[in-house]
MIRO-111459 format. One record per residue (C-alpha): x, y, z; chain; residue number from 1; residue in one letter. Coordinates in steps of 0.02 Angstrom, whole numbers, plus 50000, padded with zeros to 5 digits. Example, Ala and Ser with C-alpha at 12.3 -4.5 7.8 and 13.67 -1.06 7.14 Angstrom:
2
x / y / z / chaine / num / residu
50615 / 49775 / 50390 / A / 1 / A
50684 / 49947 / 50357 / A / 2 / S
REM end
This chain:
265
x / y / z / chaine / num / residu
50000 / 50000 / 50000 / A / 1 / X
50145 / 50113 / 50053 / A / 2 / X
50217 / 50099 / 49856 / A / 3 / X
50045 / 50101 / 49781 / A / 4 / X
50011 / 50259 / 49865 / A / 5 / X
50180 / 50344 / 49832 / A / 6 / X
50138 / 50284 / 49613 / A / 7 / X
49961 / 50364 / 49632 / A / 8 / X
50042 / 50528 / 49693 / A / 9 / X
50201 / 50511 / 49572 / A / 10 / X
50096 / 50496 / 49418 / A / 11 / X
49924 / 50601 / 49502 / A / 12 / X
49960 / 50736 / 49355 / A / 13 / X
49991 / 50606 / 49228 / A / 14 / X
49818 / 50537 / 49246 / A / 15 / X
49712 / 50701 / 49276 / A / 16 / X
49800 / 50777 / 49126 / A / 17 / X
49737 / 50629 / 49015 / A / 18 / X
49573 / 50621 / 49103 / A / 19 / X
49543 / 50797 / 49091 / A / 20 / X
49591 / 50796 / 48892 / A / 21 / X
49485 / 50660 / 48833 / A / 22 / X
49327 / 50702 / 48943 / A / 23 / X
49329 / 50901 / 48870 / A / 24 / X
49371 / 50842 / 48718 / A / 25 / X
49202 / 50712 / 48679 / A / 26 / X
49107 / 50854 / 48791 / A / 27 / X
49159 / 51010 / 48661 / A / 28 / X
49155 / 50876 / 48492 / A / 29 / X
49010 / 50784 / 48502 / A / 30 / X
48884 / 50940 / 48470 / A / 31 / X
49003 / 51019 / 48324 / A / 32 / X
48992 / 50831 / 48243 / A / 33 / X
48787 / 50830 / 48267 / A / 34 / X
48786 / 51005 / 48209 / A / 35 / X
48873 / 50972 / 48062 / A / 36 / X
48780 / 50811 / 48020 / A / 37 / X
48608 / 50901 / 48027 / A / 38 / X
48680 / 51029 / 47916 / A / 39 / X
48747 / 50900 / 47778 / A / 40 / X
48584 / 50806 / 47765 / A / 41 / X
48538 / 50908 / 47641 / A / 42 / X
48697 / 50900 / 47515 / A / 43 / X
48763 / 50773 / 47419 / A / 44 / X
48903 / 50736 / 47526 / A / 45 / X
48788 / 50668 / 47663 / A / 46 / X
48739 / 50509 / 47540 / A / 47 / X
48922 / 50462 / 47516 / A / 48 / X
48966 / 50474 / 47690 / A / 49 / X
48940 / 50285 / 47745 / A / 50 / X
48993 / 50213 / 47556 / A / 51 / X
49179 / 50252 / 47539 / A / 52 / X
49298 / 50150 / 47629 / A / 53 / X
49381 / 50265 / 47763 / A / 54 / X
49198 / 50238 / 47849 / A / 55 / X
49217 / 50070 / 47808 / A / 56 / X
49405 / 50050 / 47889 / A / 57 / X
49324 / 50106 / 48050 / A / 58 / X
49195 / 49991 / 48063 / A / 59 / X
49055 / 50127 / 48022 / A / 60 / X
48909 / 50127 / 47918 / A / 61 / X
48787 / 50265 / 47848 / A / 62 / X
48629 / 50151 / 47911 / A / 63 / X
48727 / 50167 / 48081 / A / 64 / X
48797 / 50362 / 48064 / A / 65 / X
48659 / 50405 / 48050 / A / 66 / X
48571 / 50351 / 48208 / A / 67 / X
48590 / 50444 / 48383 / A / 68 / X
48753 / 50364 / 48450 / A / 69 / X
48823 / 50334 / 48272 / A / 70 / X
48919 / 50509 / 48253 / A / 71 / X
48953 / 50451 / 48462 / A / 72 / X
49014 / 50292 / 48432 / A / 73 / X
49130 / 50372 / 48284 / A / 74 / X
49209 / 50495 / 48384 / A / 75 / X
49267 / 50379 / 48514 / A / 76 / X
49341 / 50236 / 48395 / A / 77 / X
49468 / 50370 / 48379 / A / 78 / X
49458 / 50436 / 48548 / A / 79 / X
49524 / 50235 / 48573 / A / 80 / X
49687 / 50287 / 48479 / A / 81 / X
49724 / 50432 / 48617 / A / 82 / X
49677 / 50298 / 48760 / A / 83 / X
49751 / 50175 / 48687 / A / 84 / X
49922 / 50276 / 48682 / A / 85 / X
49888 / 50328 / 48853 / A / 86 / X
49864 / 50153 / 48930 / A / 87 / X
50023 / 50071 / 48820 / A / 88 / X
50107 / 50228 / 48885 / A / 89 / X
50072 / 50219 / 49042 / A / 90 / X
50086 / 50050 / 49085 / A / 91 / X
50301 / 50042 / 48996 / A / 92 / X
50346 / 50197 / 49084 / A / 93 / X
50306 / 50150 / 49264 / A / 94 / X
50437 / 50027 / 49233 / A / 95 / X
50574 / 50106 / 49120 / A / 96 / X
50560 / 50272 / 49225 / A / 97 / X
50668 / 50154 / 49400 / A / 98 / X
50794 / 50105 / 49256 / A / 99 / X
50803 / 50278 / 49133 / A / 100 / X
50784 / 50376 / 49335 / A / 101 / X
50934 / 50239 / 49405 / A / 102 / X
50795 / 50233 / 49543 / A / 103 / X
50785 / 50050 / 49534 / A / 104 / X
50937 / 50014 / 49650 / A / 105 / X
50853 / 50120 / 49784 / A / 106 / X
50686 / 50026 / 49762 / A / 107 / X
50711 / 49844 / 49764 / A / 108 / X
50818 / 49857 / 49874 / A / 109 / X
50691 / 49935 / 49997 / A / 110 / X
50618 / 49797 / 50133 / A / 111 / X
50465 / 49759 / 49997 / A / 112 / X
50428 / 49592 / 49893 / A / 113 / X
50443 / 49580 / 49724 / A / 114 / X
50261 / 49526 / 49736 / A / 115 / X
50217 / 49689 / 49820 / A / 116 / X
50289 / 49807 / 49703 / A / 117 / X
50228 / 49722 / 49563 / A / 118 / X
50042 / 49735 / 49632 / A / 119 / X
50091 / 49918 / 49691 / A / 120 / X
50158 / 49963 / 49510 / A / 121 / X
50000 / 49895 / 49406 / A / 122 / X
49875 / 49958 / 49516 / A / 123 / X
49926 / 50123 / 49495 / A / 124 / X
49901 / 50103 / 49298 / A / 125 / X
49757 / 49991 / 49321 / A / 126 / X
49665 / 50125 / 49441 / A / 127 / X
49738 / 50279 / 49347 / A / 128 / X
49662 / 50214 / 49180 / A / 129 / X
49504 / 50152 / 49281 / A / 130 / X
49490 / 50341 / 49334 / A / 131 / X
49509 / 50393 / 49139 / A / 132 / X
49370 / 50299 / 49087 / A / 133 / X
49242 / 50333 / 49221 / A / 134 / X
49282 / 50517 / 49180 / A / 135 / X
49259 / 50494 / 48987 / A / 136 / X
49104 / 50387 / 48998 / A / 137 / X
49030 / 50512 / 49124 / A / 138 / X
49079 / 50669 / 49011 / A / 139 / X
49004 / 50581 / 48886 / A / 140 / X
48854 / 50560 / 48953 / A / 141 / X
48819 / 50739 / 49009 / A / 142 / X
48846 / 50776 / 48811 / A / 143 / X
48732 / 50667 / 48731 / A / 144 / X
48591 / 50714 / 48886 / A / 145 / X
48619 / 50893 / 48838 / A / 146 / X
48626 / 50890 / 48662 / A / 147 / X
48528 / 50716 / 48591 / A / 148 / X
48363 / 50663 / 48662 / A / 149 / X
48282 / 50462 / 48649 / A / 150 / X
48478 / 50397 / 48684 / A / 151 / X
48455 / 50202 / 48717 / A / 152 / X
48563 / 50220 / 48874 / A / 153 / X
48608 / 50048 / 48881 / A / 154 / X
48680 / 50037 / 48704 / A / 155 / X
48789 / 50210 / 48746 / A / 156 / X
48855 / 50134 / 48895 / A / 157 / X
48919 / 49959 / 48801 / A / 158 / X
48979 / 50102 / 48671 / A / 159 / X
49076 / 50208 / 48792 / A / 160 / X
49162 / 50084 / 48914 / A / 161 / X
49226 / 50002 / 48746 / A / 162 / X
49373 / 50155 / 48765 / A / 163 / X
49396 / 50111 / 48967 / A / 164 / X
49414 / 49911 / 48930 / A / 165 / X
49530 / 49944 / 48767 / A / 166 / X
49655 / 50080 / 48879 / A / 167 / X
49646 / 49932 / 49024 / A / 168 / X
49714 / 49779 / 48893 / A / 169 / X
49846 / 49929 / 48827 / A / 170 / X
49881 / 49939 / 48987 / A / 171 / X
49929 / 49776 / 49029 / A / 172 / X
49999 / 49759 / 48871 / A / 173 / X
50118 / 49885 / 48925 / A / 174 / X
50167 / 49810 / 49075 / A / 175 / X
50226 / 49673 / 49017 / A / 176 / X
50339 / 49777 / 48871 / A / 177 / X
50409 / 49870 / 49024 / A / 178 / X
50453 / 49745 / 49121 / A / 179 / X
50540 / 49646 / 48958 / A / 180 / X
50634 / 49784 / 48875 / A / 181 / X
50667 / 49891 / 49035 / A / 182 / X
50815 / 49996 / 48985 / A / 183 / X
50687 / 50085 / 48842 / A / 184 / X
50753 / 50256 / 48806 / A / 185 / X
50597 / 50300 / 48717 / A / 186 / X
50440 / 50221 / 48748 / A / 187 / X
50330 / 50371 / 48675 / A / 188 / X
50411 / 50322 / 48500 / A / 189 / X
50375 / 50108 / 48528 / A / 190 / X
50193 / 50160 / 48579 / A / 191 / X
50165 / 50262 / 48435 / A / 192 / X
50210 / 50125 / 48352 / A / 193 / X
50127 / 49998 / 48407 / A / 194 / X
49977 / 50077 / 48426 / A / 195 / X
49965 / 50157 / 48233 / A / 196 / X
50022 / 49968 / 48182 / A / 197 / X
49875 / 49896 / 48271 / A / 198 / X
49753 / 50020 / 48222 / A / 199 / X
49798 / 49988 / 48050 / A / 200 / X
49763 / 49811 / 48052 / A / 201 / X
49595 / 49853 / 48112 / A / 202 / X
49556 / 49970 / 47958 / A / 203 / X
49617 / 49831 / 47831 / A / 204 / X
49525 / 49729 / 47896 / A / 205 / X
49344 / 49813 / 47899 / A / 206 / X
49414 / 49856 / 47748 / A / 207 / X
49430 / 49686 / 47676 / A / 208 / X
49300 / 49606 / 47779 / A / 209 / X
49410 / 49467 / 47878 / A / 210 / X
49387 / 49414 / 48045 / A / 211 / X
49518 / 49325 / 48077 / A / 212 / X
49658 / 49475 / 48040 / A / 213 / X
49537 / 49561 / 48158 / A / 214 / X
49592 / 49467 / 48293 / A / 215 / X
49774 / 49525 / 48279 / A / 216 / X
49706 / 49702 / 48361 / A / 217 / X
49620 / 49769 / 48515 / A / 218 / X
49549 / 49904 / 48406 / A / 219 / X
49438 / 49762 / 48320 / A / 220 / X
49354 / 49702 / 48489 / A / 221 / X
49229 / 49845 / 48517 / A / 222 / X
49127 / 49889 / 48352 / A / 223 / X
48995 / 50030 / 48401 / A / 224 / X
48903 / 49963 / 48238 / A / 225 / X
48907 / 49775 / 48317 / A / 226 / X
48874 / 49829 / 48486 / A / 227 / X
48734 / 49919 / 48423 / A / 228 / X
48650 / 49752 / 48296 / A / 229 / X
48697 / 49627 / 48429 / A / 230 / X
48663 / 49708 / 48560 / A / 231 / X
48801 / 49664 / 48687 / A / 232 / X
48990 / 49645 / 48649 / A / 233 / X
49032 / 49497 / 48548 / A / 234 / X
49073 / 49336 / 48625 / A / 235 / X
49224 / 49281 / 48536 / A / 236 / X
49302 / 49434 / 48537 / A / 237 / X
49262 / 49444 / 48738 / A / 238 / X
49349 / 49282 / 48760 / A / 239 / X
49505 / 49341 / 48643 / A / 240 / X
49509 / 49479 / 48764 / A / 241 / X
49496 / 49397 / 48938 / A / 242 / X
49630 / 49270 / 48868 / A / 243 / X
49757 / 49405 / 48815 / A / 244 / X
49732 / 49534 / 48984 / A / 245 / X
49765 / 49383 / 49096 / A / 246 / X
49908 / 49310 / 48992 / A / 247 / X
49993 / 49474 / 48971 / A / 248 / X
49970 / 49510 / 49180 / A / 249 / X
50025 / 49353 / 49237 / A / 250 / X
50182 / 49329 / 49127 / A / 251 / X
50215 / 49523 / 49162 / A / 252 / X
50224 / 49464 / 49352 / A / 253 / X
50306 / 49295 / 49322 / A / 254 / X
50456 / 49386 / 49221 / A / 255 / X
50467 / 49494 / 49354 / A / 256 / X
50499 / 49393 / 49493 / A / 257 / X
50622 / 49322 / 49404 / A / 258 / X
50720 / 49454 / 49316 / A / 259 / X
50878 / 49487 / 49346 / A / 260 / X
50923 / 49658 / 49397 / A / 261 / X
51098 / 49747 / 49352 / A / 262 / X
51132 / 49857 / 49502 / A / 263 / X
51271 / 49990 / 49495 / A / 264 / X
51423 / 49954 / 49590 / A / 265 / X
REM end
């Protein structure tokens, strides 16, 4: 408790700066994307909105743009690229920062368990992306009750924890990169990375229409336009994603208990 509480304060600025972003950034967008929507109903544009394929590469369709949480559900599959960054982000640097800060002596050195810093370390990601996502979904909701009437509430909930439970398998995706490749100079440039590789796959293949290259990325697990035909998240995907958040937690902790740390003489 005594590390998790010194990681919450460490990265306390971290976390409201992100939260803070994304929840006045859906709050100010949301209206200026309905806005412009009711004023393109009228032009040609608005009947080749849903039929080229950059709609199509991000899973959306004109039947479903065109419904109340369709311009919503848009907006925060790329919202999901910002979290997404944040959670990867978040969850190498709480790790490379003991090595990159030659703080790492100090700490495991300290009279704590591996075990306890480990749970210390990715609870602080866990609950500072947990804290990001509450705040989005609730910003989010104060938009669409201000500015869109007949919401089906439980649909726009499905829709807008799909950004808190993609930032949480980032997360622990990112754990387990920090722990591997510790001595990382620059995580901001592997995340980008990552992240605009995975994306990508996700586009090709809603461009392409293939499941199973779908299930190379995240990105692909929470379709507003599925959540919103099926009516819950899909099951296979659900089970693709349980599978890889507890794989990539417990071989984050099992490599390190047993990593080896170089200490300076």
């Amino acid at each position: 408790m005594t590390i998790f509480k010194f990681e919450m304060k460490r990265h306390l600025k971290y976390i409201l700066g992100w939260t803070i972003a994304l929840a006045v950034c859906i709050f100010l967008m949301t209206p200026v994307y309905y806005s412009f929507m009711e004023a393109a109903e009228s032009t040609p544009l608005y009947d080749t909105l849903g039929k080229n394929d950059f709609f199509k590469s991000v899973g959306i369709s004109m039947g479903y743009l065109t419904t109340p949480l369709g311009i919503y559900s848009f907006l925060t599959s790329f919202f999901m690229l910002a979290s997404g960054i944040y959670g990867l982000h978040f969850g190498i640097t709480i790790h490379t920062k003991e090595f990159s800060g030659k703080t790492s002596e100090y700490l495991y050195t300290k009279p704590h368990t591996r075990k306890e810093i480990f749970l210390a370390k990715a609870g602080t990601v866990f609950a500072g992306v947990l804290i990001t996502g509450i705040a989005y979904a609730a910003a989010s909701a104060m938009t669409l009750f201000l500015f869109c009437s007949k919401i089906p509430w439980g649909e726009f909930f499905l829709i807008s924890l799909s950004l808190l439970w993609l930032t949480l398998l980032m997360a622990a995706m990112g754990l387990l990169l920090g722990i591997i490749f510790s001595n990382n100079r620059n995580p901001l440039l592997t995340v980008g990375l990552i992240v605009f590789v995975e994306y990508c796959i996700t586009s090709f293949s809603n461009v392409i229409v293939s499941r199973a290259i779908s299930y190379l990325s995240p990105f692909s697990f929470f379709s507003g336009a599925r959540i919103a035909q099926n009516g819950f998240y899909e099951t296979d995907y659900m089970i693709c994603y349980l599978v890889l958040f507890v794989l990539f937690v417990l071989i984050s902790y099992q490599h390190f208990i047993k990593k080896d740390f170089r200490f300076r003489a």
